[in-house]
C-alpha positions as CSV (number, residue, x, y, z in Angstrom):
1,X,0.0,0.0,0.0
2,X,1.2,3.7,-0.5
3,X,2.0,6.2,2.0
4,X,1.3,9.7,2.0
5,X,3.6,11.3,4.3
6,X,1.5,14.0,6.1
7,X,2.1,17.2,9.4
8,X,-0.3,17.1,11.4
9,X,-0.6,19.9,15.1
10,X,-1.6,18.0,18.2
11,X,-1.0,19.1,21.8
12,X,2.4,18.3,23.4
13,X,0.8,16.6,26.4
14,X,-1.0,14.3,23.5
15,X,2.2,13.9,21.5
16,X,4.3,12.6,25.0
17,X,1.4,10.1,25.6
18,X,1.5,9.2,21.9
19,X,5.3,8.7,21.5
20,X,5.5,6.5,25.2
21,X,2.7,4.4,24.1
22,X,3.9,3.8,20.3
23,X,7.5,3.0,22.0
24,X,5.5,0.7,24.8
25,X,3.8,-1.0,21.7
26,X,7.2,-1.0,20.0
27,X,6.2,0.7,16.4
28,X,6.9,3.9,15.2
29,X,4.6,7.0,15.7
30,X,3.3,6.9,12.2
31,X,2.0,3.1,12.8
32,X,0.3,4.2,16.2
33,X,-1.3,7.3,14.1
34,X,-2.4,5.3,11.4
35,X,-4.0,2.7,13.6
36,X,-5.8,5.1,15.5
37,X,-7.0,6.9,12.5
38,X,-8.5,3.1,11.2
39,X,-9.7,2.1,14.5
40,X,-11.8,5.7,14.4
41,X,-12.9,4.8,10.8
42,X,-14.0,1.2,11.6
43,X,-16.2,2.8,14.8
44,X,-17.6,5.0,12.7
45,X,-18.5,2.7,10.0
46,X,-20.2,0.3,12.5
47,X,-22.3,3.1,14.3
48,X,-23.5,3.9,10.6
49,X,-24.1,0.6,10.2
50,X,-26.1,-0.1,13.4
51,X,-28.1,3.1,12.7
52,X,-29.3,1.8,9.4
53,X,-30.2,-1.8,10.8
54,X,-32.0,0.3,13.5
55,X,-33.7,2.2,10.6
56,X,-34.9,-0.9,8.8
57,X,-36.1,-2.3,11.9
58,X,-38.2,0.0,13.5
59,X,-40.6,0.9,10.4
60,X,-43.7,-0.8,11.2
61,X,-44.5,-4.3,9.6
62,X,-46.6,-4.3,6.6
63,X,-50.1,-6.5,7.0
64,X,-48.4,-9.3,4.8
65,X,-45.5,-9.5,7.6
66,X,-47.3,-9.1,10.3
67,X,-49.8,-12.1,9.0
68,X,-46.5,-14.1,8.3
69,X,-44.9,-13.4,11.9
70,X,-48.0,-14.8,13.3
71,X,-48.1,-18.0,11.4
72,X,-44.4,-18.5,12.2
73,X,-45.2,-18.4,15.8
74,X,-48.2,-20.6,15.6
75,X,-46.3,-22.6,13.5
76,X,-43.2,-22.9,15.8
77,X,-45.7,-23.1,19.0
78,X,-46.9,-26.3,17.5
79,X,-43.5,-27.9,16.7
80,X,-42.0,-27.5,20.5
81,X,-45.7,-28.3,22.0
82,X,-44.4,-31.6,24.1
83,X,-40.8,-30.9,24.2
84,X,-40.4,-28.4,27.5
């Protein structure tokens, strides 16, 4: 994969934290930036993607699925009647 060789401003207190935690982890500065900056992108990603399951799961069931669901659970009713 390419690089991009980038500057970036971030408070000195941040930086210290950064650089002992990148030398703790043993890789460089630019690995521990790049990881972060993924990690952030895969979290935001996943909150997207939990918002649209949300979304397609709270719009009300049609009459057709509704009438479906019920037969499923009659249907599934029957089938463990016995068993518990």
């Amino acid at each position: 994969m390419a690089s991009k060789k980038t500057a970036i401003s971030i408070d000195e207190e941040l930086f210290r934290k950064a650089d002992l935690l990148a030398r703790e982890l043993g890789v460089s500065r630019s690995q521990l930036y790049s990881s972060a900056i993924e990690s952030l992108l895969r979290e935001k990603e996943d909150i997207e993607l939990i918002s649209e399951i949300n979304k397609a799961y709270s719009t009300p069931d049609t009459p057709t699925e509704s009438k479906k669901r019920a037969l499923t659970k009659d249907y599934m009713k029957k089938l463990a009647e016995g068993e518990w």
